[in-house]
C-alpha positions in Angstrom: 35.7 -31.8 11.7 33.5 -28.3 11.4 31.4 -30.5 9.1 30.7 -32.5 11.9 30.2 -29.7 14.6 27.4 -28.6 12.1 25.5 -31.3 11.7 25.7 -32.5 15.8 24.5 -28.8 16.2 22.1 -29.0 13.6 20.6 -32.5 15.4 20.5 -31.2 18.6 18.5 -27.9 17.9 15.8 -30.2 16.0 14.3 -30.9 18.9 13.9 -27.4 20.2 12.2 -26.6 17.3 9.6 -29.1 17.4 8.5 -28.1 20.8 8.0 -24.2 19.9 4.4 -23.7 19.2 3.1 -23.5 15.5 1.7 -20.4 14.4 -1.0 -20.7 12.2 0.1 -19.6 8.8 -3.2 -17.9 8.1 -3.2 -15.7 11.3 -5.1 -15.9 14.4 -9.0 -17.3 13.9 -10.2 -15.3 16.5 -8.8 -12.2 14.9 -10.4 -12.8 11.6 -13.7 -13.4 13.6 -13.1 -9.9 15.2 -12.6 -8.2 12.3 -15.4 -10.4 10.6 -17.4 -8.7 13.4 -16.3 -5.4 12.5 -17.0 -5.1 9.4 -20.7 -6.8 9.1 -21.4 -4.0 11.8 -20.9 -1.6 9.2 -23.4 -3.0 7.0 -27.1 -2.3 6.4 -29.2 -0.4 9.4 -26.9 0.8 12.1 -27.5 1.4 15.3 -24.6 3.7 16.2 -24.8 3.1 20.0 -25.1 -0.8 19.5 -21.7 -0.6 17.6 -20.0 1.9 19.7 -20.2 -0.6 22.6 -19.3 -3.4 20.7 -16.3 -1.7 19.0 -15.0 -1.0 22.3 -15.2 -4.9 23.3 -13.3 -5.3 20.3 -10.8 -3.1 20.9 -10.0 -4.6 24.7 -10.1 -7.8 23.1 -7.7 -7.4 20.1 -5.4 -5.7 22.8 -5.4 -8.2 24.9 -4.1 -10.2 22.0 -1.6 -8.3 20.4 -0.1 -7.9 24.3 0.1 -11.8 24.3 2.2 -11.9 21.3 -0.9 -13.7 19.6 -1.2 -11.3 16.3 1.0 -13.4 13.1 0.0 -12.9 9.6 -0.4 -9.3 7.8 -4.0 -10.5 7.9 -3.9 -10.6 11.4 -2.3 -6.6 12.0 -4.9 -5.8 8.7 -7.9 -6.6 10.9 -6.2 -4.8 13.8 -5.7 -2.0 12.0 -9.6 -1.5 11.3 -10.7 -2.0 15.0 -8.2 0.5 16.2 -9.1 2.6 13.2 -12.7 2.5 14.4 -11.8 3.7 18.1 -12.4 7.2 19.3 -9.1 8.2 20.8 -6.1 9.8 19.3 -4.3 7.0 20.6 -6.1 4.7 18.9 -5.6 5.7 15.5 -1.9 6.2 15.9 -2.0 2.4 17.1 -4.2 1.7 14.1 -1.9 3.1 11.8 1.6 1.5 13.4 -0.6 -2.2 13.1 -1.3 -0.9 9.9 2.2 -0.2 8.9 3.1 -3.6 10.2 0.6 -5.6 8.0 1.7 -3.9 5.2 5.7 -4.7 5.8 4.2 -8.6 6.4 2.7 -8.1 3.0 -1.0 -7.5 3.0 -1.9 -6.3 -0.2 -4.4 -3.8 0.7 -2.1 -2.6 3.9 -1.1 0.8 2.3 -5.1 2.5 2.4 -5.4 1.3 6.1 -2.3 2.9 6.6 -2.8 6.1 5.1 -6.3 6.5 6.6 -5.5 5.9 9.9 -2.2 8.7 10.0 -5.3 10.7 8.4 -7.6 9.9 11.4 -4.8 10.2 13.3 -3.9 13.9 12.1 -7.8 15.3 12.1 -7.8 14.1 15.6 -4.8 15.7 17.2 -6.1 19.2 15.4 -3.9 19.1 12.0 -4.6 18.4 8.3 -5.1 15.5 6.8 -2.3 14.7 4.0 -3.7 11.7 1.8 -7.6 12.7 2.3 -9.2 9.2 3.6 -11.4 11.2 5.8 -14.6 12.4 4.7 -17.7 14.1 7.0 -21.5 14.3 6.2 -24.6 15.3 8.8 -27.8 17.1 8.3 -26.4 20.7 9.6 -23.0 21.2 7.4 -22.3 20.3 3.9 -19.7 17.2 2.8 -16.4 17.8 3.6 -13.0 16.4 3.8 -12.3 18.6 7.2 -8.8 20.0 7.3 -6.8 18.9 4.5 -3.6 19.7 3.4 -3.8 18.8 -0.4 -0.5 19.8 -1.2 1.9 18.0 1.0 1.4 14.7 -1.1 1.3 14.1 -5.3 -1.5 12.1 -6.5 1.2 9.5 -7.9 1.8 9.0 -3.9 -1.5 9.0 -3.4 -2.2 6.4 -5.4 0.7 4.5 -4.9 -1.0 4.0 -1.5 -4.4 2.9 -2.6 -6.2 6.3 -2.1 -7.8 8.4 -4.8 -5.9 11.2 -7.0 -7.7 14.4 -5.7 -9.9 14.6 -8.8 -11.6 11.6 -7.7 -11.6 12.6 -3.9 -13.8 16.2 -5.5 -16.3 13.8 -7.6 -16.8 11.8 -4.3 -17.1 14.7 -2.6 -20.1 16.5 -4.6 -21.7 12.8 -4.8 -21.6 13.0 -0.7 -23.1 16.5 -1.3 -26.1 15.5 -3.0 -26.7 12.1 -1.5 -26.9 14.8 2.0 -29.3 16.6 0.4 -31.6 13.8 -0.6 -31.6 12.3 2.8 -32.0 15.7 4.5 -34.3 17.6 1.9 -34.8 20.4 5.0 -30.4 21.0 4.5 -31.0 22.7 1.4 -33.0 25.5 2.7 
């Protein structure tokens, strides 16, 4: 008798099923071409303004998506992650790093950087230190530098568990910064 109820239940929800809509097991395409779009714009000769404007339609448009429920796959929040990441607002970086957070709960296997750089981003931008030190600054007028950065809060075995460098390797790439600075802007080292 409960044998029966099961299967008759069992029948009768087969139907629902087939009429929910299929989500792509891959993720949204137009998310990967978003992303796709973010990331070439980081290649090669950029022209800062150009991107800025674009990164901004990006951000409105991968909104607009993960309003409508259309973000699936870790892939999907991944790629989010790195357009929020790229925004200019507080706000943006905390959502960065809660899409990045969610991308690496689905999975994604590179999930825990995007994470820690965004909280990073996150932190520098709200006036506090830095915990995992993503972040990193070069111009013409000050010398490389990681900003404000609490080096102590984390241990280099968390660090790396999370895909970021042990501190050693955050000072080498530091100095490198440094002189690559001072070959593109001879006129900083007087």
């Amino acid at each position: 008798m409960i044998r029966a109820a099961i299967v008759s239940l069992l029948l009768a929800a087969a139907p629902l099923a087939a009429q929910e809509p299929a989500t792509p097991p891959d993720g949204n395409p137009e998310m990967a071409e978003i992303f796709a779009a973010d990331q070439a714009d980081r290649e090669g000769e950029i022209d800062w303004t150009e991107v800025s404007r674009r990164d901004g339609a990006r951000r409105q448009r991968t909104r607009e998506l993960l309003d409508a429920g259309a973000l699936f796959s870790a892939e999907d929040y991944y790629g989010a992650a790195f357009v929020f990441q790229h925004g200019g607002e507080p706000e943006d970086y905390l959502l960065a790093h809660a899409l990045a957070v969610r991308a690496a709960a689905l999975g994604h296997p590179k999930a825990e950087w995007i994470a820690a750089a965004t909280l990073d981003r996150y932190l520098q931008s709200i006036a506090r230190d830095q915990i995992y030190g993503t972040q990193y600054k070069m111009s013409p007028t000050a010398p490389a530098s990681q900003g404000r950065y609490d080096r102590e809060l984390l241990s280099d075995a968390l660090r790396s568990a999370s895909g970021v460098e042990p501190l050693s390797e955050q000072a080498a790439k530091l100095e490198l910064m440094e002189k690559r600075r001072l070959e593109r802007w001879p006129e900083a080292a007087e």
